[in-house]
C-alpha positions in Angstrom: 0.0 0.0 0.0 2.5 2.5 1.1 4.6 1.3 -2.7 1.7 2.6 -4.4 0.8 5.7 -2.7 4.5 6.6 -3.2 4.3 5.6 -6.7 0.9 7.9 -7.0 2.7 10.9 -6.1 6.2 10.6 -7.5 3.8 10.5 -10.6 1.9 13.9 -10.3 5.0 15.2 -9.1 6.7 14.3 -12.7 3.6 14.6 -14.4 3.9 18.7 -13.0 7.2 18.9 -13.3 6.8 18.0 -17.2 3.9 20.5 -17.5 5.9 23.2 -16.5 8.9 22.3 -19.5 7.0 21.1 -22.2 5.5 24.0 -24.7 2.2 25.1 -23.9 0.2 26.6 -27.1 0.6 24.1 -29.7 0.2 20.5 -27.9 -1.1 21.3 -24.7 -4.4 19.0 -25.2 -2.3 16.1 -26.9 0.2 16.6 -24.1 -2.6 17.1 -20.9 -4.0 14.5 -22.3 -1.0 11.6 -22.2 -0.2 12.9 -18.7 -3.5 12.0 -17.4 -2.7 8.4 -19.0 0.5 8.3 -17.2 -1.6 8.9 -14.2 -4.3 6.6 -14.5 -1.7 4.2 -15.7 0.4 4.5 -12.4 -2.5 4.5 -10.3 -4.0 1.1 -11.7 -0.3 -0.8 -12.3 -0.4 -2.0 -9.0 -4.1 -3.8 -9.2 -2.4 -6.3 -12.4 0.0 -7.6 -10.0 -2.8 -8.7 -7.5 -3.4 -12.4 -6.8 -6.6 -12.8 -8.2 -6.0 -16.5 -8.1 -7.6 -16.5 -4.1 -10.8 -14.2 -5.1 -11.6 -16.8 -7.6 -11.2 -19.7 -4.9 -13.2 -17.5 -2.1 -16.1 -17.5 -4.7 -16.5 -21.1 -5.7 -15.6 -22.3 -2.1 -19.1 -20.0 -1.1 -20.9 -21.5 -4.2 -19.8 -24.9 -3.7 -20.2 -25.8 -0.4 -23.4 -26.2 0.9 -24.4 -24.8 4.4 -24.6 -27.6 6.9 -27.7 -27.0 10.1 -27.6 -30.8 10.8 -26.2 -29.7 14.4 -28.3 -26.9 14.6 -31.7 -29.1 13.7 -30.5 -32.1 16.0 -30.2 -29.6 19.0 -33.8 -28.1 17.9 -34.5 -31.6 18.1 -33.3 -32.4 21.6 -34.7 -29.7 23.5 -38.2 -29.7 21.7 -38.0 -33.7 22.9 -36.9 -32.9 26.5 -39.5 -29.9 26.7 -42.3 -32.3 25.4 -41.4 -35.1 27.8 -41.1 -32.4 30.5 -44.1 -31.3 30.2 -45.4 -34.9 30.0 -44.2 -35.3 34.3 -45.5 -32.0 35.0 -49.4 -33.2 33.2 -49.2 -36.1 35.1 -48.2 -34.6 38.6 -44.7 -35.8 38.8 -41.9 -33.4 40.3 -38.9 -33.9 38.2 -37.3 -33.6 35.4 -35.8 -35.0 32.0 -32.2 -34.5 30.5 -31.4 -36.1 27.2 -27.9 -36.6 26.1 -27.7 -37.5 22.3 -25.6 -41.1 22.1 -25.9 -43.4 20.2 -28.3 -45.0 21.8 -30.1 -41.6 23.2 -29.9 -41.5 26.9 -32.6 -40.2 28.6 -32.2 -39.1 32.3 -35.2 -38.8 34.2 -34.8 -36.8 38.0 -37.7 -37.8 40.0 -39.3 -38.6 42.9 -41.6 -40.9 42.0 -38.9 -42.8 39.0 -41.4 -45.9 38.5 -43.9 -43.7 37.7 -42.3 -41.3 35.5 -40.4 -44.4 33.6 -43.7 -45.5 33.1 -44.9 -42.2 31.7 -41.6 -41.3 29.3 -41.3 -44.9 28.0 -45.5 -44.3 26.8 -44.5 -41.0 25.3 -41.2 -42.5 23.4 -43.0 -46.1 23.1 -42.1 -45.7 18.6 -38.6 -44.0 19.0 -35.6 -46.8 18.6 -32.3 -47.1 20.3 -33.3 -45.0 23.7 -32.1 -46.1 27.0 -33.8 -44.8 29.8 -32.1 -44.0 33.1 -34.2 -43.1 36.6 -32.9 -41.3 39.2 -34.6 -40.8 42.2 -34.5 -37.4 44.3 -36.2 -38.8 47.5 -33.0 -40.0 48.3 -31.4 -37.0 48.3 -33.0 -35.2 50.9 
């Protein structure tokens, strides 16, 4: 950056410089004229030398590759599951709760103080969903 603003104004220096020597009456378009080349010219060398070899690879990698939300949907998934179940304990009077950790199989970690019960209630809810294991852990206990 600092090459080409250099470059810029050793330019319009020159390009003054030559104004002030070269005759004025007959050629002064013709001669205006190529000095505003020279200008143009110094002020868009630099751009040839870019690598445009990485803007061309930027631009298919962003066309090519699609944009994966398999994560995103799968933790959508998760916590629309463990609200539903959830809410499943709370509708049938249970105090607890329901954490799911996505395995393979799914684990399903039900807090309460009545586990037979809410075992009973979760396994209903999930009675078509494959490969879950269900794990009860009772808070009684811990008081």
């Amino acid at each position: 950056m600092y090459s080409w603003a250099l470059t810029i104004c050793v330019s319009c220096i020159l390009v003054g410089a030559l104004e002030l020597v070269l005759p004025k009456k007959e050629y002064a378009k013709s001669i205006k004229t190529v000095l505003a080349l020279y200008i143009l010219i110094s002020i868009f060398y630099p751009i040839q030398k870019l690598d445009w070899g990485g803007l061309q690879y930027l631009q298919n990698n962003q066309i090519n590759q699609p944009i994966d939300y398999s994560k995103y949907q799968a933790s959508l998934e998760k916590t629309a599951l463990q609200n539903t179940l959830n809410q499943k304990l709370i509708d049938a009077g249970i105090k607890g709760t329901v954490e799911i950790a996505t395995n393979n199989p799914t684990e399903i970690t039900i807090h309460s103080e009545n586990p037979e019960q809410a075992y009973q209630i979760i396994s209903d809810a999930l009675e078509n969903m494959e490969q879950v294991l269900i794990k009860n852990e009772d808070l009684s206990n811990d008081k």
